[in-house]
PAKE-417358 format. One line per 3 residues: number of its first residue (from 1); for each residue x negated, y negated, z of N, C-alpha, C. Coordinates in Angstrom, 1 decimal, padded with zeros to 4 digits. Atoms other than C-alpha are relative to their C-alpha. Example, Ala and Ser with C-alpha at 12.3 -4.5 7.8 and 13.67 -1.06 7.14 Angstrom:
1) -000.9 001.2 000.0 -012.3 004.5 007.8 -000.9 -001.2 000.0 ~ 000.9 001.1 000.0 -013.7 001.1 007.1 000.8 -001.1 000.8;
***
This chain:
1) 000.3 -000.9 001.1 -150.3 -031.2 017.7 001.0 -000.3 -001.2 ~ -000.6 000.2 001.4 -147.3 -031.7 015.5 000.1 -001.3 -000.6 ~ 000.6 001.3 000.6 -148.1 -035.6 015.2 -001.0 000.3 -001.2;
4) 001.3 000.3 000.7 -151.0 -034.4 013.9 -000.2 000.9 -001.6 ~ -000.2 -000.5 000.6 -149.7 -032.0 011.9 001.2 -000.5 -001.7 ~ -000.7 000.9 001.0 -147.1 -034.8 009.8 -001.5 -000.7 -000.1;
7) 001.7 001.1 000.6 -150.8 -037.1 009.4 -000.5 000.9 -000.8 ~ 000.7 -001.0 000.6 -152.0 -034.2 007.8 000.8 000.1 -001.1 ~ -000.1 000.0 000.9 -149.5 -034.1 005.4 000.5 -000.8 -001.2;
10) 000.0 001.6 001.0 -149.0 -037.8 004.5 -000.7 000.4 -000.6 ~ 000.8 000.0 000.6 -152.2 -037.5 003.7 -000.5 001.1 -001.3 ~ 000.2 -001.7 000.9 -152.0 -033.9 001.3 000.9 -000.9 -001.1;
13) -000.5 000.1 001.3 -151.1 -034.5 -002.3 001.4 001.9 000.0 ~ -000.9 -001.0 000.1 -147.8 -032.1 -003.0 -000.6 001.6 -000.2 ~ 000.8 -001.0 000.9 -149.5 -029.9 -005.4 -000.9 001.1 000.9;
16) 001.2 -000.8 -001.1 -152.0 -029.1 -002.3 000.8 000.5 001.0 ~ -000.7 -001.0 -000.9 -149.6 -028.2 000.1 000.9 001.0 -000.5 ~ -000.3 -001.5 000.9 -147.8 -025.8 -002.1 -001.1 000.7 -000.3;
19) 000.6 -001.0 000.5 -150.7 -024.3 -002.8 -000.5 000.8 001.3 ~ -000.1 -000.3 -001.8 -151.6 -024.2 001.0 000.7 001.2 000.6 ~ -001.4 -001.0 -000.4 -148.2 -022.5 001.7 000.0 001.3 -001.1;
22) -000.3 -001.3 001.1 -149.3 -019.9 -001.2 001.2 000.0 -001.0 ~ -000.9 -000.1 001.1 -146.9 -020.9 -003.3 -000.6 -000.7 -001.4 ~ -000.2 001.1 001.3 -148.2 -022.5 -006.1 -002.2 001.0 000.1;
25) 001.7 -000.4 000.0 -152.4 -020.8 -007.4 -000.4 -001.2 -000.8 ~ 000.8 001.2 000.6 -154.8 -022.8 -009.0 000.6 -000.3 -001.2 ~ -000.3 000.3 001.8 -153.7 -022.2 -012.7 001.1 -000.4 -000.3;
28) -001.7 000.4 000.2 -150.0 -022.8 -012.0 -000.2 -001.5 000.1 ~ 000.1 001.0 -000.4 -151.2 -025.9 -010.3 -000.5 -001.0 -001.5 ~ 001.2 000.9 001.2 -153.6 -027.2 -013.4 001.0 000.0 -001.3;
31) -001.1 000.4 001.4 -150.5 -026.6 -016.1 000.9 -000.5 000.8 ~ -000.8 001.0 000.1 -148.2 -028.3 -014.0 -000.4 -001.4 000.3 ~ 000.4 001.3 -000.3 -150.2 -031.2 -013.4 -000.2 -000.8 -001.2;
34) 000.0 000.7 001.8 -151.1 -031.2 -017.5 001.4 -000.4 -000.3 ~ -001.2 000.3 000.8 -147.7 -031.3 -018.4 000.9 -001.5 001.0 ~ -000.3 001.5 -000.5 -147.0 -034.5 -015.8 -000.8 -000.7 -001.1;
37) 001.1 000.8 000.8 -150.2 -036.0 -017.5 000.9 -000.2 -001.3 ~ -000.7 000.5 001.8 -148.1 -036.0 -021.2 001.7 -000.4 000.4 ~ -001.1 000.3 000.1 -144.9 -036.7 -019.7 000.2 -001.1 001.2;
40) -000.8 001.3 -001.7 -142.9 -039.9 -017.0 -000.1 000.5 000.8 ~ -000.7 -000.3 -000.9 -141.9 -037.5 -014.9 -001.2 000.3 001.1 ~ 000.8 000.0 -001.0 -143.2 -037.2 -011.1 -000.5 001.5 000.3;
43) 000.3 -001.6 000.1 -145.0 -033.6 -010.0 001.4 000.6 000.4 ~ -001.0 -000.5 -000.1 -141.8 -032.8 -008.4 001.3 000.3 -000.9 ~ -001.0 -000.1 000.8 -139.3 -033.1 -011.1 -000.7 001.1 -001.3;
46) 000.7 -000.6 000.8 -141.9 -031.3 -013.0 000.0 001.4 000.4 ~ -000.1 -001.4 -000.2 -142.2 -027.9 -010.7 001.8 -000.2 000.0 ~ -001.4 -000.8 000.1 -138.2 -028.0 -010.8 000.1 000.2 -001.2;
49) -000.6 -000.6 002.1 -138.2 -028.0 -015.0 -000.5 001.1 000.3 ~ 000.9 -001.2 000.8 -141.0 -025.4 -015.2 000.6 001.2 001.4 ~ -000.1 -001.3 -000.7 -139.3 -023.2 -012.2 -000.8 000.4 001.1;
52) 001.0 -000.5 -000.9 -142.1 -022.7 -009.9 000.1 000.0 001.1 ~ 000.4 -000.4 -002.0 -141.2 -023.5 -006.2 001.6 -000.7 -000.1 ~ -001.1 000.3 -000.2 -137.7 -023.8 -005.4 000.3 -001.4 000.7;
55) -000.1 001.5 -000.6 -136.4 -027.5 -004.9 000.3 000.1 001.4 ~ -000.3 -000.4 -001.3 -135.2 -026.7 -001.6 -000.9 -000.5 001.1 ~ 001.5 -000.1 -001.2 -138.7 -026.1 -000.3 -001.0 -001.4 -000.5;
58) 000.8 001.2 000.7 -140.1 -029.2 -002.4 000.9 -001.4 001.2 ~ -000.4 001.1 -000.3 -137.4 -031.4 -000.8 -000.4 -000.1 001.8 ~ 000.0 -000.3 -002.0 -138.0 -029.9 003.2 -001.6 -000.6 -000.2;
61) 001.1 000.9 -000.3 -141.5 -031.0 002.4 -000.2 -001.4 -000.1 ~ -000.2 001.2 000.4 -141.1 -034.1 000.9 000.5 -000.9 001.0 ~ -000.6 000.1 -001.3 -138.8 -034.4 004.1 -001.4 -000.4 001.2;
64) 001.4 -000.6 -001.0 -141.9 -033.3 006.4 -000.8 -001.4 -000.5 ~ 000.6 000.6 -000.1 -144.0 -035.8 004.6 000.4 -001.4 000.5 ~ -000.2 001.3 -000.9 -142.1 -038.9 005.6 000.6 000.0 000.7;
67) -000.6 -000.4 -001.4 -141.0 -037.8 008.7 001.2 000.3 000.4 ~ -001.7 -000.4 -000.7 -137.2 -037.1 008.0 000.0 001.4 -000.7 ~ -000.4 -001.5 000.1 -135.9 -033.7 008.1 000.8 -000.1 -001.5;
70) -001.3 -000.2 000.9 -134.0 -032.3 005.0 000.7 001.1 000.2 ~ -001.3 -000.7 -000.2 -130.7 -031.7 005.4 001.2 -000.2 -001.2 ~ -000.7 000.1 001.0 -128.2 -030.4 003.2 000.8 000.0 000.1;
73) -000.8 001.1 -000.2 -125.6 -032.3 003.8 001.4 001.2 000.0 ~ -001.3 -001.0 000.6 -122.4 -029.5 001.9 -000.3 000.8 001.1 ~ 000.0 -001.5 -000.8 -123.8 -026.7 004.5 000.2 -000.5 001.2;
76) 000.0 000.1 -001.4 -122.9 -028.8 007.7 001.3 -000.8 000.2 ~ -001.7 000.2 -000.3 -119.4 -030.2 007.0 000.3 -000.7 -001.6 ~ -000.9 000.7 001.5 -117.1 -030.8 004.2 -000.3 -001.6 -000.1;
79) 000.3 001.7 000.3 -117.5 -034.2 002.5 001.0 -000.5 -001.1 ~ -001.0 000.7 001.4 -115.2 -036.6 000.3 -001.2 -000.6 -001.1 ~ 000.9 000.0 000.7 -117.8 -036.9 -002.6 000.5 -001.4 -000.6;
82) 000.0 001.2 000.4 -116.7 -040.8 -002.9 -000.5 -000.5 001.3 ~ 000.8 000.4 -001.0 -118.2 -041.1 000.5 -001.4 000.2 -000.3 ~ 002.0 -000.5 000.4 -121.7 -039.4 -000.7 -000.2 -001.6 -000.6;
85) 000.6 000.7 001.1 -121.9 -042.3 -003.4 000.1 -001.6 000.6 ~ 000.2 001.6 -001.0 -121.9 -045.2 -000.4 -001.3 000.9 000.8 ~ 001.0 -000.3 -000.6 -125.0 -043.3 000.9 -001.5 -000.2 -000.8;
88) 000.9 000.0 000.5 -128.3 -044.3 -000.2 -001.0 001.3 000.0;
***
């Protein structure tokens, strides 16, 4: 079941599983999708300008979609922040 449950959300556009998870309604969904359309930027960098779904929960999915967990790294042991910047 939870195999089938990551296949399911390869396959889901972002936009659709926030809206899934009730976070995100149709009309929220339709102006943040315009305002990608006139601009570079990806949907995601897009609901963190405009505010709408806390990155957090954008990145645990984003996590979920390609099968690695997100983890935030500061909340599980101190770090020398010249070691972060040898981490891809």
């Amino acid at each position: 079941m939870r195999k089938k449950t990551k296949e399911n959300l390869k396959n889901q556009r972002l936009g659709d599983i926030l809206k899934s998870l009730n976070l995100l309604d149709d009309k929220t969904l339709e102006q943040l999708l315009e305002r990608q359309r006139h601009s570079n930027l990806k949907f995601g960098e897009v609901l963190s300008l405009m505010g709408c779904v806390d990155q957090e929960i954008v990145l645990s999915i984003l996590g979920k979609q390609l099968g690695h967990p997100y983890v935030k790294v500061s909340e599980h042991c101190p770090l020398d922040m010249e070691v972060l910047k040898d981490i891809p």
